[in-house]
C-alpha positions, 0 to 999 in steps of 0.5 A: 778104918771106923766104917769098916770096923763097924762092918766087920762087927756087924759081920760076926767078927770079933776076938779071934776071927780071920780076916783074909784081905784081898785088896789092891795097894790103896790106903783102903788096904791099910784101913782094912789092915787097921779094922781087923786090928781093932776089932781082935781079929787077925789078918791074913794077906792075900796079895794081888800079885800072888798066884791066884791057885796059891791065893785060894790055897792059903783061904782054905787053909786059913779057914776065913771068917771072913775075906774082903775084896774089891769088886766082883771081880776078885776072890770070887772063888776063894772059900770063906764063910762070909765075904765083904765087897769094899765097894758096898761099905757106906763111909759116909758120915763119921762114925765112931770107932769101935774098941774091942777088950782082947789079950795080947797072946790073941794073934795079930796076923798070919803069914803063910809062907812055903813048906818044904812039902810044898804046902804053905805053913801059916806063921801065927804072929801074936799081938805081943810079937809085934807090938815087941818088934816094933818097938825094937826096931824103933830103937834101932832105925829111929824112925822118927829121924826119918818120919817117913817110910816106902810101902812098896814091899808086896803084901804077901811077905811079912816085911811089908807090915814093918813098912805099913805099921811102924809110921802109924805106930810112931805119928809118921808118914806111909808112902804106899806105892801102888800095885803097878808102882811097886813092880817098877824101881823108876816109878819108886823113885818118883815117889820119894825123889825130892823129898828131904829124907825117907826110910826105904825097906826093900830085898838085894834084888829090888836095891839093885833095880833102884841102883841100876835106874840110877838112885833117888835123887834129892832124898837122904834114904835110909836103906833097910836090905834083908830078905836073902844074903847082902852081896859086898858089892851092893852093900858097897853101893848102898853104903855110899848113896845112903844117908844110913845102911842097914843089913837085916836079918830074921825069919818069919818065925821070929817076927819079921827081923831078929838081927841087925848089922849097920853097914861101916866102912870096915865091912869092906877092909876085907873083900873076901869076907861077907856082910854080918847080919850082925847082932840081935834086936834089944830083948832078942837072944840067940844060941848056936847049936853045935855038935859035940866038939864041932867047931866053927859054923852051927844053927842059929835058935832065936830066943826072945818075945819075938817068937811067934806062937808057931804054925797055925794048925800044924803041930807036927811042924811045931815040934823040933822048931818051936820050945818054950823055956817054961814048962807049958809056957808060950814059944819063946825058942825057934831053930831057924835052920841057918847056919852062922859063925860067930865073930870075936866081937859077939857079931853074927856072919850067916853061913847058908841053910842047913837043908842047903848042904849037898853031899857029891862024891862023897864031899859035903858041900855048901852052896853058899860058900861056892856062890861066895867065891862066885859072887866075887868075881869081876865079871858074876852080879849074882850067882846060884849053884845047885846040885843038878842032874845030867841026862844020865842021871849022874849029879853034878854042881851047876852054878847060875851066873847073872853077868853081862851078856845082852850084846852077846845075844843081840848080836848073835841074833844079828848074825841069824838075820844076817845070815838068813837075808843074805840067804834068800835075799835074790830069790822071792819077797817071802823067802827075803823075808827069812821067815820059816814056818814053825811047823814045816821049816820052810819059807813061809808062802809068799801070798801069807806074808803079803797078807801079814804086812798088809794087816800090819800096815792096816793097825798103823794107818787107822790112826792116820799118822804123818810120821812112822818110825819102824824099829826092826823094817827088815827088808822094808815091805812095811815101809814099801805099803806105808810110803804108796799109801801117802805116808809123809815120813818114814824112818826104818832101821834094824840089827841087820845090815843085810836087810838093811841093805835089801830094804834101801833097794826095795824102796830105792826101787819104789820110791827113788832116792826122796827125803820121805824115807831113810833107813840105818842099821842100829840096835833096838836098845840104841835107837835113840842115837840114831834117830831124833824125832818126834813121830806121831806113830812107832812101830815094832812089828814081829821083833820083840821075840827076838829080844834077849829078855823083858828088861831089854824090851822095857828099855826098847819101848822107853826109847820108843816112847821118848821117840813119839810125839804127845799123844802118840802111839806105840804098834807093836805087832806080831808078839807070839803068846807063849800059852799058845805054845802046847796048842802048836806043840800039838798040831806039829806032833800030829803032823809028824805023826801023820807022815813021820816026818819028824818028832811027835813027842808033844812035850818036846815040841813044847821045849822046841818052839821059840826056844831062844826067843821072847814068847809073851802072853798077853797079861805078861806084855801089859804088865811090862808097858804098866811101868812106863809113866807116858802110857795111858792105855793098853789095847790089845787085840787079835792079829788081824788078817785073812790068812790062817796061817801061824804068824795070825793064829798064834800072835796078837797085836798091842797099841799103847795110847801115850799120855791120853786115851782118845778113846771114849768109855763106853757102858756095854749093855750086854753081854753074852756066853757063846754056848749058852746065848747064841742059838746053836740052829741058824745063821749067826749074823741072824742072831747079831741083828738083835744085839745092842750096840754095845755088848761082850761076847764070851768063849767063842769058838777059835776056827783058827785054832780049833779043828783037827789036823789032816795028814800032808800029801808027799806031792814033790810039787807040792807049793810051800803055801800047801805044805803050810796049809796041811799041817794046820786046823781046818775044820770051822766051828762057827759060820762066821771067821774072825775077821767076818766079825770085824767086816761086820763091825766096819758095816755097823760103824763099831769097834770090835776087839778080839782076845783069847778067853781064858785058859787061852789053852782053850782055843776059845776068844772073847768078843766085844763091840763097842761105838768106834773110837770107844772102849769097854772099860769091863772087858779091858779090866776083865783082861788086865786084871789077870795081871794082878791076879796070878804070877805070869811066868818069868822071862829068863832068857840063858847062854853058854859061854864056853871061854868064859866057863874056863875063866871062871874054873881057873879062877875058883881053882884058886880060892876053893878045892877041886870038888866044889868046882862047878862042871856045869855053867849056866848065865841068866839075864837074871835070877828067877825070883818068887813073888816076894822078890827073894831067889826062886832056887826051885824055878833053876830046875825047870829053865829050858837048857840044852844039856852041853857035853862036858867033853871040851870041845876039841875031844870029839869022839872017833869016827867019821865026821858024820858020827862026830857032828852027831856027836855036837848035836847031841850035845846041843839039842839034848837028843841021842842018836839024832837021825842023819837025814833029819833038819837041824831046826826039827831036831829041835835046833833054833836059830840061836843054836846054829850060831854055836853049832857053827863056832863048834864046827869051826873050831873042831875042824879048823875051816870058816863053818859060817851060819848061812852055811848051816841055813843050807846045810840042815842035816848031818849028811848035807854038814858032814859033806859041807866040812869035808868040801871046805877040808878037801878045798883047803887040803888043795890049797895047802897042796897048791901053795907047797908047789908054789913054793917048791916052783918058787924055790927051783925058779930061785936056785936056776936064776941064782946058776944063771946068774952064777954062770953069767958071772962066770963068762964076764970074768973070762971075758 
């Protein structure tokens, strides 16, 4: 701290300066912290784990003296009048630490937090503010009783100072957790596991990651929650784990915390009533604001000296929120906008944001109270309810409900594999395969497909593995390439039986029955039960899309890693980048509007493509493997092959190095901007001949993206691998292909990886070329770092459950009136979140979802079966008068889709609509006579069996006259 005092000093900075700290979670941060402290200025965070775009928004606003940052590599364009590199501090020797003489209204730090214009506000905290706050909440935890608290909060939310600050303030110990530690509740419970007790500060949402991993074991915690609303649920849960409990409360305006509420056993007598944010910090006051003659609920003013100083050159904003109770005095009043209630004994219950409130029909109407209902049904872990808009534009309440649902989708996805092998299953290898082409819906040709999985096969066998255990074989053509090239063990197993059941006859037919393969049919996320090990090798090729979310795929290659050997290696192939989704959105909408064979609305190929499906950026897949304690090391890489074709221009490789990286550091001796290094005249492997040995290459050309598209023949003979071809790129922008360069690689004895350059929009890609069995640590960092340095985007995946949805109004009919029912019912894996963990509300409007029709599903209109499954498709795919010769799949359907449209059809005409079905009837035309052959089937069985039955009944009416008659002569006789 006392070197970077002295730096600051030397820099200019002095009593009243701001200081930007852009800094990854090391103790480096905290003694930057501490410095700007010391030295009178202020702080103002700049996390790594907020958007870049928004980073450099709140230094321009900020107006900084001053911004420190790590490396080069970071901040570089964020505006400031000076900047500071750590990485040149000297810290050598033991300098003296600097005092600065300074006032106790100078600020202390400000907090930029969002504006309802969209603009951040900076809250200016003073000295005094936080001096007060700390001791306040002294007396309230004790912290000393603990000594010790968790740091894992990201910097950029105004809670994370308490965690940093409050043990420097009292003699106690700081835990910080790391950049990729704080993302992960397994790697937080590490860090305190074992320790006799810890203070733990977290957000509703990050208690139930560590509830959910399984708690802290051998540790007393302290649990500090605030942030949003404590659900009784979890606060039940944290009560019973923890040593203590305590729910928070208290904006940013006023402080960090205003409000505390340590959690009883009489918080629970009563299930139907909410946690109380309780009563306010010593020397903290409160008044409610109401309306004359209002009873009941009001706005919370916050009195007191942990007021902040208001918003940093924003007066405008300060009028109406911030008073002081003298005449020109400091702030000492801020109305925070919530709304509470409060109880006979003084103790304060929140009630929801006033700019919450939402008027329908002439009903006002709280969201929170809806979510509260909500929140206490068996079923809900979390829930959201907004005021939407139809695509009629008429409003309506929609609630988004967290509930269990993963096996629904898992299985869902069974039932289209299934369904697509059985399909294809006795016709040629691609179309076994059931892979199709984004762009033409057809089988995608035989010749890429082999090409694809010898590329696969090609990653795996480079690191020459004994054992390989393929999660997701499908009908077995990896397995078939891996076991004739002398692999010792292979282990296959995937979600569909039917390509399970192919994949035993290919290699049965290959191989025979040996003990060097064996296949089961399981669930990624079971595998562990199935399957024991150790394997030298996993393998997860072109699945992970198919998985229902992020954490589903985090538990998948947690099994997997546990599955692999010390120093193994995870292959996980084929992962489709979902910032290359506008780029095929293109080319498919040129193509359709070329022969008008389908929608050329770019922004709706967007939706369309992988909807339903788990689509990764690079960035995004390296972030989820950072939580995974065994990998040392992620590469990634470009698919490999010769084809240009989807399955590799679209889609990249990743390996994960388990517990060591084998490979070797490497200094690059060079690097090198395509446009502006490489002779634009002559032959491109002229120029390779002078490069060094080690060397980057940057924004190269994509020939297999860039180009233009050329408009398809309508030749009926046409073969699928033609069609294929004529809707993509063709035009070459370099003399040398991708794979040239790796050819050029293995002829030199170089590793050469290859990565989109960013934006990967683009269509450009980053070279770089090393010594084999050798990495460059700049062009790895280059890329990883990205994950740091903006928010990727979230992966929510969503359902519709249309029984649930009546279990769900009948049970809200019973606690709250018919207006505030939702009409609509959405179920997440999980709530989008802002960066600083709290509930991202905005986010909710832009989740991709088909808008279903409110009609139940048995009210279809009138007319002809072609007009009432127009009707179903309508309501499915977000569409108006789809076209009756148009594929389901290029009217936007997805497979997940064909699931519930074949339920609805079931149920609508009381026939087994089942989904290979709809895999061969694809149009409303080919559906309509689909269901009126099972109609007219039926009508014929019911026609047949009231025959039989009539047959049957005259047979037993003339037996019984014979019998009689029979009776008859034995009597006379």
């Amino acid at each position: 701290m006392a070197a970077i005092s002295k730096h600051f000093l030397a820099a200019g900075i002095y009593v009243g300066s701001r200081v930007g700290i852009h800094l990854r979670r090391s103790p480096d941060m905290v003694a930057a912290i501490l410095a700007a402290l010391n030295v009178g200025a202020a702080f103002v965070p700049l996390p790594l784990d907020s958007p870049k775009a928004r980073n450099r928004l709140v230094a321009e606003l900020a107006d900084l003296n001053l911004l420190i940052v790590d490396d080069e590599l970071h901040g570089s364009d964020f505006p400031a009048r000076n900047r500071m590199r750590l990485n040149e501090i000297g810290f050598a020797g033991n300098p003296i630490l600097p005092v600065a003489a300074f006032d106790e209204q100078e600020l202390a730090y400000i907090i930029f937090t969002s504006g309802s214009t969209g603009q951040p506000k900076g809250v200016m905290v003073r000295r005094c503010n936080l001096d007060y706050f700390l001791d306040a909440i002294d007396q309230v935890v004790d912290f000393r009783r603990w000594n010790r608290i968790l740091a894992a909060t990201t910097f950029g939310f105004d809670i994370s100072v308490l965690e940093l600050l409050l043990p420097l303030a009292n003699g106690g110990t700081l835990i910080l957790a790391d950049d990729h530690q704080s993302r992960s509740s397994d790697a937080l419970i590490k860090l305190v596991e074992g320790r006799e007790r810890c203070l733990i500060q977290a957000t509703p949402a990050m208690w139930r990651m560590i509830v959910s991993s399984g708690w802290i074991p051998n540790c007393n915690v302290g649990a500090i929650c605030g942030g949003e609303v404590l659900p009784t649920q979890l606060a039940r849960e944290l009560f019973d784990r923890s040593k203590a409990a305590w729910n928070l409360y208290g904006p940013t305006e006023t402080t960090i915390w205003s409000f505390y509420h340590c959690i009883s056993e009489a918080d629970f007598a009563d299930p139907g009533k909410a946690v109380p944010i309780g009563y306010p910090l010593p020397g903290t006051s409160y008044a409610i604001e109401k309306a004359d003659g209002e009873l009941g609920d009001g706005e919370l003013r916050i009195d007191g000296p942990g007021v902040s100083g208001g918003y940093f050159r924003r007066p405008d904003l300060n009028e109406g929120k911030f008073t002081s109770a003298l005449e020109n005095g400091p702030f000492d009043r801020f109305m925070t906008g919530d709304l509470v209630v409060e109880r006979n004994d003084g103790c304060l219950m929140y009630v929801g944001r006033k700019d919450r409130q939402v008027k329908l029909n002439g009903f006002r109407i709280e969201p929170g109270e809806i979510e509260r209902a909500l929140d206490r049904l068996p079923f809900v872990e979390q829930s959201a309810v907004k005021l939407t808009e139809t695509r009629s534009s008429e409003k309506c309440l929609t609630a988004f409900i967290v509930a269990p649902q993963l096996d629904e989708r898992v299985e869902s996805w069974g039932a289209v594999w299934d369904a697509a092998y059985d399909l294809h299953g006795q016709t040629s290898i691609a179309e076994g395969t059931g892979y199709t082409s984004t762009f033409t819906g057809k089988p995608i040709g035989e010749t890429q497909i082999k090409a694809w999985a010898q590329a696969t096969a090609d990653r795996v066998l480079g690191f020459s593995p004994g054992s390989v255990l393929d999660i997701g074989c499908g009908v077995g053509l990896l397995g078939e390439r891996l076991l004739r090239e002398g692999l010792v063990e292979y282990q296959g197993c995937d979600l569909s039986s039917a390509a399970v059941a192919a994949a035993q006859k290919r290699l049965a037919q290959q191989f025979g029955q040996s003990p060097r393969w064996q296949l089961s049919c399981v669930p990624a996320n079971e595998i562990r039960s199935a399957v024991s090990g150790p394997f030298d090798l996993v393998l997860l090729n072109s699945v992970v899309q198919y998985f229902p979310d992020e954490d589903y795929l985090a538990a998948v290659l947690q099994q997997a890693i546990a599955l692999c050997r010390h120093g193994g290696k995870i292959v996980v192939g084929d992962i489709p980048a979902a910032s290359m989704k506008p780029v095929m959105a293109r080319i498919a909408a040129e193509a359709a509007t070329n022969d008008g064979s389908g929608d050329a609305d770019v922004e709706q190929w967007i939706k369309t493509i992988g909807r339903g499906e788990l689509w990764l950026d690079p960035a995004d897949f390296a972030r989820i493997t950072q939580s995974q304690r065994r990998v040392a090391a992620t590469d990634l890489d470009l698919r490999l092959g010769e084809s240009d074709d989807e399955m590799t221009r679209f889609r990249y490789d990743a390996v994960l190095h388990l517990d060591s990286d084998e490979r070797t550091p490497c200094h690059v001796a060079a690097v090198y901007d395509f446009e502006k290094d490489v002779p634009k005249a002559g032959d491109l492997s002229e120029w390779l001949k002078t490069v060094p040995d080690a060397f980057i290459l940057r924004q190269i050309p994509n020939p297999r993206v860039l180009g233009k598209t050329v408009q398809r023949q309508h030749d009926p003979i046409a073969s699928v691998e033609r069609d294929e071809a004529q809707v993509l790129p063709l035009t070459p922008t370099s003399d040398l292909t991708l794979e040239d360069f790796r050819r050029w690689g293995t002829a030199k004895r170089r590793a050469v990886r290859i990565m989109w350059s960013e934006p990967i929009t683009k269509g450009s890609v980053d070279l770089c070329v090393t010594p084999l069995d050798s990495f460059s640590s700049l062009f790895e960092r280059r890329h990883l770092s990205r994950i740091l340095g903006h928010q990727m985007p979230q992966s929510v995946s969503w359902s519709i459950n249309r029984q649930r949805d009546y279990k769900v109004r009948k049970l809200l009919a019973e606690i709250l009136p018919h207006y505030m029912i939702p009409s609509q019912f959405v179920y997440l894996s999980k709530m989008p979140l802002t960066y600083n963990g709290k509930l991202d509300y905005k986010a909710l409007q832009t989740v991709d979802l088909p808008q279903f029709s409110q009609e139940r599903e048995n009210e279809l209109p009138d007319g002809s079966n072609r007009d009432r499954i127009a009707a179903m498709w309508s309501a499915l795919l977000s569409i108006d008068q789809p076209p009756l010769d148009l594929s389901f799949f290029l009217a936007g359907g997805s497979s997940m889709l064909t699931v519930e449209l074949a339920r609805r059809l079931s149920n609508a005409y009381g026939v087994d609509v089942s989904v290979v079905d709809l895999f061969v009837h694809t149009t409303i035309i080919g559906q309509a006579e689909h269901v009126e052959r099972l109609l007219n089937n039926r009508s014929a069985e019911r026609t047949e069996r009231a025959n039989n039955k009539i047959i049957d009944a005259a047979s037993r009416r003339h037996n019984a006259a014979l019998a009689r008659r029979s009776a008859r002569v034995s009597l006379r006789e």
